[in-house]
N, C-alpha and C positions, 0 to 999 in steps of 0.2 A: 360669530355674527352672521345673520342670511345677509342674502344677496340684496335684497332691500335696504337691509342698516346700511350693509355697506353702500351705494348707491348714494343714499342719503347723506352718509359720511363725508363723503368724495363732491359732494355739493355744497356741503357746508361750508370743508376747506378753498372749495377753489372762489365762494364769495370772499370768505375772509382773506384770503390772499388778494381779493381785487381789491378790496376795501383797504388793507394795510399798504398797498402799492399808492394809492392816492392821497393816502393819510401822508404819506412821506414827502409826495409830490407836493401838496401842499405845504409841509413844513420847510423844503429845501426849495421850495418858489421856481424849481425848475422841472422838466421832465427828467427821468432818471435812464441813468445809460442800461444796455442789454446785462453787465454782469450785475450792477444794482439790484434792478429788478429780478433776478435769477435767485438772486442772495437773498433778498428780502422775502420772498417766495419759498425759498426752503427754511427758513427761519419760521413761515408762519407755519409751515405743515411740518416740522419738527416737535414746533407745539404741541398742535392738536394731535401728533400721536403719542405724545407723552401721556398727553390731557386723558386720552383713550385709556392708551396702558396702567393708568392709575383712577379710571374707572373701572375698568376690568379686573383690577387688583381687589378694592373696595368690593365689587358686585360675588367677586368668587369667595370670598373674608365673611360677607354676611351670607351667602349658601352656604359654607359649612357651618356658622354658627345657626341658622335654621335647623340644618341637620343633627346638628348636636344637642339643638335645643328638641328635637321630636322626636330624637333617640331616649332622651334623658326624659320624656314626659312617658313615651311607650316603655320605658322600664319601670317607671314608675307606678303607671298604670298596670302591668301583669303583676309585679311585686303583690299590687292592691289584690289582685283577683287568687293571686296564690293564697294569698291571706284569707282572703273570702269561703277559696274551697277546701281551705284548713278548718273551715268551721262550720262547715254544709253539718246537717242534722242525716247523716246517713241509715240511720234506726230500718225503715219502712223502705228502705230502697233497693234492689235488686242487685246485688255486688259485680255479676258479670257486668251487666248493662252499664252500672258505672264506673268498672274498672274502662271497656271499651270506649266510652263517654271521655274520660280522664283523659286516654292515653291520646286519644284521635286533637281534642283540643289543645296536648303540651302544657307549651309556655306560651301561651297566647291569652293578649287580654278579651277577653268572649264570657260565654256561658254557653249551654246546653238543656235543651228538653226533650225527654225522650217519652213517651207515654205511646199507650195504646189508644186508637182512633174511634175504633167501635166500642167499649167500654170503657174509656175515661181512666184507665190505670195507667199511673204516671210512677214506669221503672225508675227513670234519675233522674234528676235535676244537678246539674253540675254549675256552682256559682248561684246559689239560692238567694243572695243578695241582689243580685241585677238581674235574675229570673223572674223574681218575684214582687220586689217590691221598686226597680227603678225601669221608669219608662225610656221609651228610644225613638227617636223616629223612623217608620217603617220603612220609608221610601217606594222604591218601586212595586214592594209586595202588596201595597194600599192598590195595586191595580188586580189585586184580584177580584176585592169589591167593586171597582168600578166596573169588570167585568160581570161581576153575577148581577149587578142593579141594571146594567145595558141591555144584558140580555130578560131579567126581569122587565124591565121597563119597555121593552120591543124599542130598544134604541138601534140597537145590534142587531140586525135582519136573522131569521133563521139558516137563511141561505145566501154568505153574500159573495158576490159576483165580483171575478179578480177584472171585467171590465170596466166596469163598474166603479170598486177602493182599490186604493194604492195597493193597502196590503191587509189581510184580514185579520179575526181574531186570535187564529192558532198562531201566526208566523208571530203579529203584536204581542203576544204572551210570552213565546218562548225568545226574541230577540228584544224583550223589553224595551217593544218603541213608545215612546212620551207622546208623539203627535197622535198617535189614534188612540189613546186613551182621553189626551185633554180636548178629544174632538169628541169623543162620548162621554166623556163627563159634561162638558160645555151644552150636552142636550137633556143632560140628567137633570143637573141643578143642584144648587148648592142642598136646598133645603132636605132634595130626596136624598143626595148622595149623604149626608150626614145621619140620615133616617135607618138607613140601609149599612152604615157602621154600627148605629146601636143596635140592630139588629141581631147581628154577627158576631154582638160581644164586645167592640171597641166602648171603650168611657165607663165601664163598671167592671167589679171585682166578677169573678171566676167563679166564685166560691170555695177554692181549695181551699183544704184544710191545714192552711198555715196561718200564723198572727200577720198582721200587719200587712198583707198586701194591696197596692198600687193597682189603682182602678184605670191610670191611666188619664189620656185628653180629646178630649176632640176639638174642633175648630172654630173660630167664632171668626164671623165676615166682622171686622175692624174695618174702618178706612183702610185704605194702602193694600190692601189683603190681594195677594193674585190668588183669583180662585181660580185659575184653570191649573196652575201648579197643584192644586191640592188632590185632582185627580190621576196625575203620575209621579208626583215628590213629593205625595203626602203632608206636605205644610199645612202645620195648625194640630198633626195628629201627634200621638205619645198611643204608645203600646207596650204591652211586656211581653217578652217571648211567653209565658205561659199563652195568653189571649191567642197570641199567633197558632201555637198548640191548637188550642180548642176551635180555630178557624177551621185551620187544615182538616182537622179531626172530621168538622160537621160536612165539607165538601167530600171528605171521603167515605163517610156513613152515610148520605144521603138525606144531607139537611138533620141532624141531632145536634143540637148546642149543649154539650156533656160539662157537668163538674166534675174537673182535674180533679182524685186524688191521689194521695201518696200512703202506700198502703201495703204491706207483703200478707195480709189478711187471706186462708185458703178461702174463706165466704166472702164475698165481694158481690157488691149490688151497685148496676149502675145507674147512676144519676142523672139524670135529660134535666135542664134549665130550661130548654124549651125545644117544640118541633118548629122551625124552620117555614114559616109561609113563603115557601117558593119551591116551584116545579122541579121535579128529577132532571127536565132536558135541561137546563138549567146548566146542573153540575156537570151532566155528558157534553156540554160544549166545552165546557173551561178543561177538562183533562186531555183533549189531544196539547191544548201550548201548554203546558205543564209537563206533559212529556215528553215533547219537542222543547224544550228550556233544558233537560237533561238529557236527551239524547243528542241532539244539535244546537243548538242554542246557551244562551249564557250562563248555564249551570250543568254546563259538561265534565267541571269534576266531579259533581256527584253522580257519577255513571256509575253503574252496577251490571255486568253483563248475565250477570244472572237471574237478576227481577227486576221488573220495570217500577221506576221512581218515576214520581210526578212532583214539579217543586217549582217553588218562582222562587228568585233570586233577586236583590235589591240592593244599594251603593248609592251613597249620597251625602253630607256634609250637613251633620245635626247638630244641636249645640255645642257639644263638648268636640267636636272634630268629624271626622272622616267616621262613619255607622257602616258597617258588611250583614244583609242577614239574608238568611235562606230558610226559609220554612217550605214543608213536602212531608210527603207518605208512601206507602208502599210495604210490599208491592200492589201491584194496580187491582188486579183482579181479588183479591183478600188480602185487604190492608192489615198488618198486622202492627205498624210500628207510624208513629209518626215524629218527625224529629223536627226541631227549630234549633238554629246555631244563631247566634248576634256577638260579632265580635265590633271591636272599638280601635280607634289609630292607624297605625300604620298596618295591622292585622287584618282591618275591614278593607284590603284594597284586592284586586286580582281577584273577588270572588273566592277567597278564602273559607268563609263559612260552608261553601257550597264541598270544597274538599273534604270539611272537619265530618258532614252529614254523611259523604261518600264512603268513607273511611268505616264508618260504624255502620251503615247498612252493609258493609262488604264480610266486614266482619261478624256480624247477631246474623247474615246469613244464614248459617246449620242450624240456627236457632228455629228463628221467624219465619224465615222461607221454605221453612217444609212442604208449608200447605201450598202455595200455586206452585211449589214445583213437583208436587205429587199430581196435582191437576193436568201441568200442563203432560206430566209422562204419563197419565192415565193412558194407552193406546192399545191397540192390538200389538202395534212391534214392541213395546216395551220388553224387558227381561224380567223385572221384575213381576208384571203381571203372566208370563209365562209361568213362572217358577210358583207364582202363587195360585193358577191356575191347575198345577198340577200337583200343588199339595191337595186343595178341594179333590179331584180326583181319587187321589190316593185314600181318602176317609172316606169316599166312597164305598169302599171295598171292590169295586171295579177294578179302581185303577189299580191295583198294587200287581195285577198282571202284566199292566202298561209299563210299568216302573221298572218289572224283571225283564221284560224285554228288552223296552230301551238300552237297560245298561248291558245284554249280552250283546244287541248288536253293535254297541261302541265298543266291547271289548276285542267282538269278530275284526271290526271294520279297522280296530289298532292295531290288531295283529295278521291283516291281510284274508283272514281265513272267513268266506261267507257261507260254507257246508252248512251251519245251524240254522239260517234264516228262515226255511220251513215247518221249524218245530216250534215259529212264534205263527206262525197265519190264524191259528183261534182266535188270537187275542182281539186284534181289531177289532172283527164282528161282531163282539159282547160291548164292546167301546164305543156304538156309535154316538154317544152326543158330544166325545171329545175329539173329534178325528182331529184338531188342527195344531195337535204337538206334532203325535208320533208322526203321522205324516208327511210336515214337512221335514223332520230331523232324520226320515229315510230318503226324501225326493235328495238330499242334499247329498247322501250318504252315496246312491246309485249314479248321480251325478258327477262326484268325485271320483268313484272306479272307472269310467270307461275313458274318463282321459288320463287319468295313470294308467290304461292299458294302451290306449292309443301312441302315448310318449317311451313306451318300450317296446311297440308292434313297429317304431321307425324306423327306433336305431338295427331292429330286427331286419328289414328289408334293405338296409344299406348295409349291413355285413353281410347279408347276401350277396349283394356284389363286388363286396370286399371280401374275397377270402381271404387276404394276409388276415385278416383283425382276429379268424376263429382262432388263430393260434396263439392269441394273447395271453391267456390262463397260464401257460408256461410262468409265467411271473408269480411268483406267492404275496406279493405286494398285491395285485390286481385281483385274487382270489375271491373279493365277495361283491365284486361288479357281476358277473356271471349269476350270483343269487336272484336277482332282479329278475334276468331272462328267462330261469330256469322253469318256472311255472308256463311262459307261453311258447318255450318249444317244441314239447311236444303234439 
């Protein structure tokens, strides 16, 4: 109990003890002496703790039967989903992508979408039953439309001033605050803001190329209706993680609204549903809180230290219970994958979807992430560009004199002996438009010798005035310290 029940507790009893004290007085027609009243008074608070301890009993009896009962509804629920992904149509699906897919989700009631963002190829889909054809409610991720329609709409200032708001778009996005979105939806309006989901793909089919899928819902102002909830708890909407797919997809191709498909076809032709009437600056605001929602913010398991994710995360209590979903792309700079997780129960809590996406970007890594991470090591220090640097060389026909050098002077410089370094001096002068191998890989070489001269010209001057030391060699144990010196004494 807090300190308030208690409190409250302890006020209860001490009326009912005044109250039973006088009830007595009046039935025994007199005042009651000092032990009476002491008696009758632990009598009534022996009650009420009884009365306690056997709501306390009751109150902990139906906790675990809740629990047992949300245990036994979430096994029920994965049971279903196991079932489901027993019967995914894997034909056209890329088997790593969905083995990584599989293993990153478990035993959790969810699904999965993994596609590519710039061309609309949809590697897996894991649970193609609630992928495709059963809606969800979005929750918080409805707030990235209300971001792109704000700043469409110049609700959202281009530049806004922390003197100014509380808190701005980036920090709103990636800590998924409610108040400054149903304060820019509350200027948007119902009418636009629903304009601006169909826009984006909410309330119609995808077009994927499967039977039967779920177009989804959008909202209708009823009586009773809170519309400012519809701008950050998305009430009134129904989505399918596919649509969420094709959202993210278009924010990260720059406005392309693509038809999912599923496909291992070498010929592949992508499909646009439509371009997007709305500005590039647009999408350049909404991806800093997207990638603050995964670098700091609420969808910090899907961190990746190796390429940057952009993702909203979402949590909230949809019809059938507790909904988890995280839809995102990446990496930032060449999108290659984009994924959506939605899981259900007790699965959708702690941001779990945002795990299941972290998991499988970490992993299709070596895959997908070739490219910005050959971008970002494109550099002059890279190694890689050295070495390929000097292959060019070498088919020059130039360099193949550079290449005999180099390697005699590593073999001089291994084996202490620099006598040959002037039967390479041609070579440079025919070399000039590569000077910035050999060059450095000699500054480093010359640089290395004179303080391994310096570290045995020391011990040299302190056995100077150490004579006992020159007669150490006497030892055959000590016999190849002396090698060292032998070069610099004469």
């Amino acid at each position: 109990m807090s300190a308030r029940e208690v409190r409250r507790q302890r006020a209860l009893t001490a009326r009912e003890q005044a109250s039973a004290v006088r009830a007595l007085e009046r039935k025994l027609r007199r005042p009651l002496t000092k032990r009476e009243r002491a008696a009758e008074m632990r009598r009534v608070a022996l009650r009420n703790r009884r009365a306690i301890e056997e709501a306390r009993r009751r109150a902990e009896a139906a906790r675990l039967a809740a629990i047992a009962r949300q245990r036994a509804i979430d096994q029920a629920m994965r049971n279903e989903v196991q079932t489901f992904i027993a019967k995914d149509d894997v034909a056209n699906e890329d088997p790593e992508v969905r083995r990584v897919a599989v293993n990153a989700l478990g035993n959790h009631a969810g699904t999965v979408v993994v596609m590519d963002p710039i061309t609309g190829r949809v590697y897996a889909v894991v649970n193609q039953e609630w992928a495709l054809r059963r809606g969800f409610k979005p929750c918080s991720t409805i707030k990235l439309v209300t971001g792109v329609a704000g700043l469409a709409e110049n609700v959202i200032p281009p530049t806004e001033n922390a003197s100014t708001v509380r808190i701005d778009l980036t920090a709103a996005l990636a800590h998924s605050d409610n108040p400054y979105f149903q304060r820019v939806g509350s200027q948007i309006g119902f009418d636009k803001m629903v304009t601006y989901a169909k826009e984006l793909g909410f309330g119609e089919k995808t077009g994927a190329n499967v039977p039967f899928e779920f177009s989804g819902r959008l909202p209708e102002n009823k009586p009773g209706f809170v519309e400012r909830r519809m701008f950050s708890h998305a009430d009134g909407f129904e989505v399918t993680p596919m649509q969420l797919g094709t959202l993210v997809s278009a924010m990260a191709n720059g406005g392309k609204l693509l038809v999912p498909q599923i496909t291992r076809a070498a010929k592949f032709n992508t499909k646009v549903r439509r371009q997007l009437d709305i500005s590039s600056d647009v999408w350049q605001r909404m991806v800093p809180g997207m990638v603050g929602a995964v670098n700091y913010g609420s969808g910090r398991r899907a961190y990746d230290p190796l390429q940057t994710v952009a993702g909203k995360t979402g949590t909230c209590i949809g019809s059938g219970g507790w909904v988890g979903l995280f839809t995102s792309y990446a990496p930032l700079a060449n999108p290659r994958l984009a994924v959506v997780v939605i899981t259900q129960g007790s699965d959708a809590r702690r941001h779990f979807p945002a795990a299941v996406a972290g998991e499988i970007y970490r992993e299709l890594n070596h895959r997908f992430g070739t490219a910005i991470n050959m971008q970002v090591a494109d550099t002059l220090d890279d190694e890689e560009k050295e070495i390929a640097d000097a292959e060019a060389a070498a088919e020059n026909g130039e360099g193949t004199s550079q290449n005999t050098t180099t390697s005699q002077t590593t073999e001089h410089a291994t084996a202490g002996v620099p006598s040959t370094s002037p039967a390479v001096n041609p070579a440079p002068q025919k070399t000039a438009p590569a000077p910035s191998e050999t060059p450095l890989r000699g500054t480093v070489k010359r640089v290395l010798m004179p303080i391994e001269k310096r570290n045995v010209e020391t011990p040299k001057n302190n056995t100077s005035q150490l004579p006992a030391t020159n007669k150490a060699p006497v030892d055959p144990s000590t016999e190849q310290r002396p090698r060292r010196v032998q070069p610099q004494q004469p």
